[in-house]
C-alpha positions as semicolon CSV with decimal commas, in nm:
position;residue;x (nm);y (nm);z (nm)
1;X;6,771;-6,611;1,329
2;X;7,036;-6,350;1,208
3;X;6,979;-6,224;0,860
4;X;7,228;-6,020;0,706
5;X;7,325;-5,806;0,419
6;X;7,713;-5,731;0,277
7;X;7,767;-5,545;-0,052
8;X;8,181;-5,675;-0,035
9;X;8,305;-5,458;-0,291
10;X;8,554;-5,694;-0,578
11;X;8,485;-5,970;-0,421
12;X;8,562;-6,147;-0,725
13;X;8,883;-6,021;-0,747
14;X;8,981;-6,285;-0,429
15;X;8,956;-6,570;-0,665
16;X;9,110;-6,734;-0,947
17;X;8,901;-6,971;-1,203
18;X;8,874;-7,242;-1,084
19;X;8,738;-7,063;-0,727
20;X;9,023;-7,068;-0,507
21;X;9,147;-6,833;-0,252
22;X;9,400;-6,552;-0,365
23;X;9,582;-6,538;-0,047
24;X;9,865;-6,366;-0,130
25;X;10,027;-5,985;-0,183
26;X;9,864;-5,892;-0,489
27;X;9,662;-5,577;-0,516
28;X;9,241;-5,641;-0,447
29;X;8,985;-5,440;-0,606
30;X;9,023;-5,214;-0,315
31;X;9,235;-4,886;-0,274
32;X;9,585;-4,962;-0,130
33;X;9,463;-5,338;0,011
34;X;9,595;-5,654;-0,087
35;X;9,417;-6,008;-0,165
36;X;9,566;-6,171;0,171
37;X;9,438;-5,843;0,368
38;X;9,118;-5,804;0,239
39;X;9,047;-6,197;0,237
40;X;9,171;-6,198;0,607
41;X;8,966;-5,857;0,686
42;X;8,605;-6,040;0,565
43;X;8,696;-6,370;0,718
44;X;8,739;-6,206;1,030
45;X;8,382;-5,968;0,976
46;X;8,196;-6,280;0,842
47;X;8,260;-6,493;1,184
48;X;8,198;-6,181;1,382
49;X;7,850;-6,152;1,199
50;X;7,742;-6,543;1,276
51;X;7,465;-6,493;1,086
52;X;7,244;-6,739;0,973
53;X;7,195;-6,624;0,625
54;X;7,403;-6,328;0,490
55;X;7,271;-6,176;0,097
56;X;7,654;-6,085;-0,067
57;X;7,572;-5,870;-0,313
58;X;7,898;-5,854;-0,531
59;X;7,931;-6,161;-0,491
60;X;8,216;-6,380;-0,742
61;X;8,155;-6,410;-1,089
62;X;7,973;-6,719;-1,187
63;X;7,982;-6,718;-1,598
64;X;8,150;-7,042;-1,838
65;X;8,452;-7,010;-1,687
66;X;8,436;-6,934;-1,333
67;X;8,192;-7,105;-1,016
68;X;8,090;-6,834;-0,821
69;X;7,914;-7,043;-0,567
70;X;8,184;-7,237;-0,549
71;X;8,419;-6,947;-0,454
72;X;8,177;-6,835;-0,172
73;X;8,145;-7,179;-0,025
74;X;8,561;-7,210;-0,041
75;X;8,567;-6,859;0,146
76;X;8,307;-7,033;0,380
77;X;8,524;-7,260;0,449
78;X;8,787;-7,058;0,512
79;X;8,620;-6,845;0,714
80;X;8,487;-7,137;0,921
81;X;8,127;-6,997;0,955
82;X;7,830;-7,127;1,003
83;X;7,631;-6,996;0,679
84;X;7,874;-7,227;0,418
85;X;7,603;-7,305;0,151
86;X;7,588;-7,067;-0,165
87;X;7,230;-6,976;-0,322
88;X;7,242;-6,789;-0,639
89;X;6,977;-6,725;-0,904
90;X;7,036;-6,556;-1,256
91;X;7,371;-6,526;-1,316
92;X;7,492;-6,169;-1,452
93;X;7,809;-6,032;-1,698
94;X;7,878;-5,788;-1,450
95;X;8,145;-6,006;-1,236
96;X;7,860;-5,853;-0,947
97;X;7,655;-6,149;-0,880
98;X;7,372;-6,129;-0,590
99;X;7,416;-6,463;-0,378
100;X;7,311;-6,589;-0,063
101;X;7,527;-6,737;0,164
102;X;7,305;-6,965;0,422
103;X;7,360;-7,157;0,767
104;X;7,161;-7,495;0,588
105;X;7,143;-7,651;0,937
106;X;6,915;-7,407;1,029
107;X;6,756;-7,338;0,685
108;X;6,702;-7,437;0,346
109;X;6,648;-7,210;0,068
110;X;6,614;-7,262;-0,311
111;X;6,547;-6,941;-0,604
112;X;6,216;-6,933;-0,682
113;X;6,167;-6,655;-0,928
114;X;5,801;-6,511;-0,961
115;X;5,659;-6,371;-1,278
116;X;5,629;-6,474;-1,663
117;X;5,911;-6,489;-1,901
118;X;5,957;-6,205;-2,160
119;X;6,249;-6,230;-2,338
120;X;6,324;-5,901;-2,476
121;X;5,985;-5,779;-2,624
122;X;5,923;-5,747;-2,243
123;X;5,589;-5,747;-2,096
124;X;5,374;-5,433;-1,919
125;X;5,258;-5,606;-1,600
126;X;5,603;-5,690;-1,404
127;X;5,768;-6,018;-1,573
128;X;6,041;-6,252;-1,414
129;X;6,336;-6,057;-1,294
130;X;6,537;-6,151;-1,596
131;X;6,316;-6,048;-1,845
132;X;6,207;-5,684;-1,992
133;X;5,976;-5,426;-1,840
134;X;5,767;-5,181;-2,063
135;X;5,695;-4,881;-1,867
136;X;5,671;-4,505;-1,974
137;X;5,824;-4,323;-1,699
138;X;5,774;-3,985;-1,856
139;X;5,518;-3,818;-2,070
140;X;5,659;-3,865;-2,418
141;X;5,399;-4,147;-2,438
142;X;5,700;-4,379;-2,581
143;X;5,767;-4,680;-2,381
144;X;6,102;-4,775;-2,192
145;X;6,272;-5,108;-2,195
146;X;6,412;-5,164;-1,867
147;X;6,604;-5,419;-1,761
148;X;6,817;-5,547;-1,451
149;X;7,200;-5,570;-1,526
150;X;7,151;-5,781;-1,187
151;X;6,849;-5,926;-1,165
152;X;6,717;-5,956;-0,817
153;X;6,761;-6,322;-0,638
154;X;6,397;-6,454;-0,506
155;X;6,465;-6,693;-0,264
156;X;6,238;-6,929;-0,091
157;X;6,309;-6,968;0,270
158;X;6,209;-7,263;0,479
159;X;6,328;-7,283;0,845
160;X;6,211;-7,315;1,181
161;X;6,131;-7,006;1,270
162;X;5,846;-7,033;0,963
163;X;5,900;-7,006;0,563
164;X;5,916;-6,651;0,393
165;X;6,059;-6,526;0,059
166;X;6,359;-6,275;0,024
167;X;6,411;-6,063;-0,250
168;X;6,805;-5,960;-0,263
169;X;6,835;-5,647;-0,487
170;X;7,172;-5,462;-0,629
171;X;6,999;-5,173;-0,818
172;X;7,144;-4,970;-1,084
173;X;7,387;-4,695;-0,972
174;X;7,293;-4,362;-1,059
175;X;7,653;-4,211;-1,070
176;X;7,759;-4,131;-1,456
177;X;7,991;-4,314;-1,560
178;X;8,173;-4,256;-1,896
179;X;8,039;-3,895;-1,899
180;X;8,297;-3,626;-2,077
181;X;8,173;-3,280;-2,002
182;X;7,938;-3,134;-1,766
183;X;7,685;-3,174;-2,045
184;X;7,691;-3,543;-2,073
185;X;7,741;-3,605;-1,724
186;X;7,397;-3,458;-1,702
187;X;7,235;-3,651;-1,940
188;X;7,327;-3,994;-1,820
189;X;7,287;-3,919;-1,466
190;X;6,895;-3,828;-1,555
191;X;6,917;-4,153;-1,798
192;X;7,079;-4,352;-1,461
193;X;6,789;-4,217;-1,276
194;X;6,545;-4,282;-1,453
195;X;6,621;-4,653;-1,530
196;X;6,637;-4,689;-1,156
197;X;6,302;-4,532;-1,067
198;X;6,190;-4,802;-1,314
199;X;6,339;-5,089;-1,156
200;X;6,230;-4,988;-0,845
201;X;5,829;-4,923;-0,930
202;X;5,917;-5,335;-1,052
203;X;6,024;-5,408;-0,755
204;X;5,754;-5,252;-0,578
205;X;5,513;-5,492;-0,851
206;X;5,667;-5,777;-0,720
207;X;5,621;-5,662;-0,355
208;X;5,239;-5,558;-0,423
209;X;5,230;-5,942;-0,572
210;X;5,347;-6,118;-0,213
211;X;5,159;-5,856;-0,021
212;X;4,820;-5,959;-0,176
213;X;4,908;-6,331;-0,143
214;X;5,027;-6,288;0,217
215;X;5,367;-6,415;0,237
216;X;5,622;-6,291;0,495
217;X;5,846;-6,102;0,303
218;X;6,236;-5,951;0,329
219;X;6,332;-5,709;0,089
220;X;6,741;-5,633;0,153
221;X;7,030;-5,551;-0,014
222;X;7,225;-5,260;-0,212
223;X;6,964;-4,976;-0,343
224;X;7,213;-4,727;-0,423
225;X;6,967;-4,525;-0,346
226;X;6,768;-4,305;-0,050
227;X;6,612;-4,001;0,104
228;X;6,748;-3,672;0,006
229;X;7,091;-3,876;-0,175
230;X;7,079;-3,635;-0,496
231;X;6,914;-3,347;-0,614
232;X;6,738;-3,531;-0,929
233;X;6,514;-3,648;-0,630
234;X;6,275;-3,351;-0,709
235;X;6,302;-3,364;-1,076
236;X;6,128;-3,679;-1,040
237;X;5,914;-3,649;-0,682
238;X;6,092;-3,928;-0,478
239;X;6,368;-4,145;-0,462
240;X;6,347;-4,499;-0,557
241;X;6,406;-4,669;-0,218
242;X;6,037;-4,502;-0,098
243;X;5,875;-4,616;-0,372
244;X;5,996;-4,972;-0,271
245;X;5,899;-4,926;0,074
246;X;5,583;-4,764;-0,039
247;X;5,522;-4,465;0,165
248;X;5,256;-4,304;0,008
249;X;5,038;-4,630;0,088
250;X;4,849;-4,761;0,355
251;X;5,057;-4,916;0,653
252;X;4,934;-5,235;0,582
253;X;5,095;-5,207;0,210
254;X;5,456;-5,061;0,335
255;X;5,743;-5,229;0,410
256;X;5,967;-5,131;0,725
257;X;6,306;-5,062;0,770
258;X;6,421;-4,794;1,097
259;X;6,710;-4,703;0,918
260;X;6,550;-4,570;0,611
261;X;6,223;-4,476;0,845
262;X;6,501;-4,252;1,041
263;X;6,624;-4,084;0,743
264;X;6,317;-4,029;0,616
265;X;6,204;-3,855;0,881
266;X;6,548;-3,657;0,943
267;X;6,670;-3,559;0,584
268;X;6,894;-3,231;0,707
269;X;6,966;-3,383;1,003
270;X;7,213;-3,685;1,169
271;X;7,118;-3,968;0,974
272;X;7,256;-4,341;0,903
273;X;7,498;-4,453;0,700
274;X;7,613;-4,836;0,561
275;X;7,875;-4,696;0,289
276;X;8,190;-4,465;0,271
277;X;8,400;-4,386;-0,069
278;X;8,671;-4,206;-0,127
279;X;8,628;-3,913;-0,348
280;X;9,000;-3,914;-0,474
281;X;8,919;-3,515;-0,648
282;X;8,804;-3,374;-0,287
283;X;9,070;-3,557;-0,125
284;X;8,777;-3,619;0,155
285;X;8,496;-3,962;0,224
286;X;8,161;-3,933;0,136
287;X;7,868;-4,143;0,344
288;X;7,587;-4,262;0,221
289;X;7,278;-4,465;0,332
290;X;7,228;-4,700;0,101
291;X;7,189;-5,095;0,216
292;X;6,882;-5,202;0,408
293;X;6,673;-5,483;0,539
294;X;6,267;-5,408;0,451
295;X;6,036;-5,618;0,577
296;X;5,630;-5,690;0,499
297;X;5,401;-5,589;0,793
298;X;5,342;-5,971;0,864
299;X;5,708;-5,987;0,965
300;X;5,744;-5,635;1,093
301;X;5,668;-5,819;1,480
302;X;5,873;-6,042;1,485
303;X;6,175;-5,839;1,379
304;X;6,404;-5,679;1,588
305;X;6,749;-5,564;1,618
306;X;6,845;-5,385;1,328
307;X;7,230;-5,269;1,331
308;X;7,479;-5,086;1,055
309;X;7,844;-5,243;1,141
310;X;7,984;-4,915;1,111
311;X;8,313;-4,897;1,222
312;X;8,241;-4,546;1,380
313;X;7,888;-4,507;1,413
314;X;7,801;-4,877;1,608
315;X;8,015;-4,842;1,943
316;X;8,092;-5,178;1,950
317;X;8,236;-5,166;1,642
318;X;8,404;-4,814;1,783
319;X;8,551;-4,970;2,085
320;X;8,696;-5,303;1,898
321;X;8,968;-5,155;1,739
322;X;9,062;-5,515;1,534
323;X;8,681;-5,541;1,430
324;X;8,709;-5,148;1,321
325;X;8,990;-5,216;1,146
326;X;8,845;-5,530;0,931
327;X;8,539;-5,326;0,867
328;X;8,740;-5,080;0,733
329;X;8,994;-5,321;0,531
330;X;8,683;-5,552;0,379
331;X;8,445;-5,330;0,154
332;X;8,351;-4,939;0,104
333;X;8,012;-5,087;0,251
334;X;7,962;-5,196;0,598
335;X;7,686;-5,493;0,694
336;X;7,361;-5,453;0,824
337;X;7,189;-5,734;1,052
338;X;6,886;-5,778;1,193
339;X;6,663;-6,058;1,394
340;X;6,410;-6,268;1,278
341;X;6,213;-6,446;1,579
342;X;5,945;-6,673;1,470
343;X;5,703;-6,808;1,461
344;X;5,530;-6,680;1,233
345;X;5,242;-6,700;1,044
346;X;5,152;-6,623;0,679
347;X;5,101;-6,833;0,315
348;X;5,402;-6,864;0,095
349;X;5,253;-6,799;-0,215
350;X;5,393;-6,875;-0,576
């Protein structure tokens, strides 16, 4: 079984309302790329992928006027791939939802969100996704409300390799947006940080909770976050994506991922990458490693595999110049795959 991740940047920019294709000349969301190109572009990286289940984070909007699921399944369709049923769990206003698109010959899936309901007094031990975490993330002894613009999708997983849960995560971008002077840009970059420390030591709740229960677990998707990615990382200790993964544990408490294990291990050296943006200032691209595929020890065996579509770092994706080119065309963010081989054992707990 092929699991993927793709952060396709606009994708909802490819539709109209009622979820149809924009196949046409129209600007995307995407620098100098038009509807038809960049609609073409992932058709032709989607079918390449054959994956069984692909997380899209940014996926199409799904609010009272528009069907995001309904969008991905017509691109499905149009694609003519396998994984052509749309999961989605708590819908967001940021046009960004977190879906997954699934082969449902080969598995079924359904969101299953853990945790109690808060509402927005929020709760201190880690509540449903959609709710509100108290935490005090510094020592001003006043509590923080944090909350996910995107809450995670928890998806339960039955197929017959075995049944596991995947949490797909878009985490909160640090960069500070809206900032006027040097000054402010300061200030909301710590704020930015700090709010995605805290969703991340959530995350890390919910990943303690399916740990201790036992369940085969797949953490994956955008953390806009890793290893050495900004200097605020020693203001606070450590970047978000290790506490996540939980380094500082035992094994049997981390999750695994060889790209983030590599740059972990190798933070002034060559490392990974799954994103490139144009810095239109510098006039130059910057890299950065931020999409992943973590999974819980009980998996870690019977995972394998693990590959960044990068159109110039994979040298498959080097030598097909059509398949570089679609990378390239698609999103600023490039897909990562790897292989689940079951079966395998482990409780699904709730």
């Amino acid at each position: 079984m092929r699991i993927a991740t793709y952060n396709v940047e606009w994708f909802s920019n490819l539709f109209d309302d009622e979820g149809k294709l924009l196949e046409d000349g129209q600007w995307s969301g995407r620098q100098d790329v038009t509807r038809g190109e960049q609609l073409a572009a992932l058709a032709f990286v989607f079918k390449r992928l054959d994956a069984d289940a692909v997380l899209v984070v940014e996926a199409p909007d799904s609010s009272r006027q528009r069907n995001g699921s309904l969008a991905l399944e017509n691109f499905a369709a149009y694609a003519d791939i396998r994984a052509r049923k749309a999961l989605i769990g708590f819908e967001n206003h940021t046009q960004q939802e977190i879906m997954l698109l699934y082969d449902p010959d080969a598995l079924s899936a359904v969101h299953d969100p853990i945790g109690e309901e808060t509402g927005k007094k929020g709760s201190r031990v880690a509540p449903r996704f959609d709710g509100t975490y108290r935490i005090d993330l510094d020592i001003d002894a006043t509590e923080d409300l944090v909350t996910f613009s995107k809450p995670p999708l928890e998806a339960l997983i039955d197929s017959d390799e075995g049944t596991f849960r995947l949490i797909g995560v878009h985490a909160k971008s640090k960069a500070p947006h809206g900032a006027r002077n040097r000054d402010e840009m300061m200030r909301l970059a710590i704020a930015n940080r700090r709010k995605q420390l805290a969703q991340c030591i959530w995350l890390r709740e919910r990943v303690d909770h399916h740990l201790d229960m036992g369940d085969p677990l797949i953490v994956a998707g955008d953390f806009n976050d890793g290893p050495g990615l900004d200097e605020f990382e020693r203001l606070f200790g450590r970047s978000g994506l290790e506490i996540v993964l939980g380094t500082d544990l035992d094994p049997q408490d981390q999750l695994f991922d060889p790209h983030a294990e590599q740059a972990l291990q190798s933070r002034f050296g060559a490392q990974p990458t799954t994103a490139r943006f144009y810095i239109r200032d510098e006039d130059r691209y910057l890299t950065a490693l931020l999409d992943y595929i973590m999974v819980s020890p009980v998996l870690r065996p019977f995972c394998n595999g693990w590959r960044i579509w990068h159109p110039f770092e994979d040298p498959a994706c080097w030598r097909d110049e059509t398949l570089q080119r679609a990378l390239l065309t698609a999103s600023d963010h490039f897909p990562v795959t790897m292989e689940l081989n079951g079966p395998f054992p482990g409780p699904v707990g709730g």
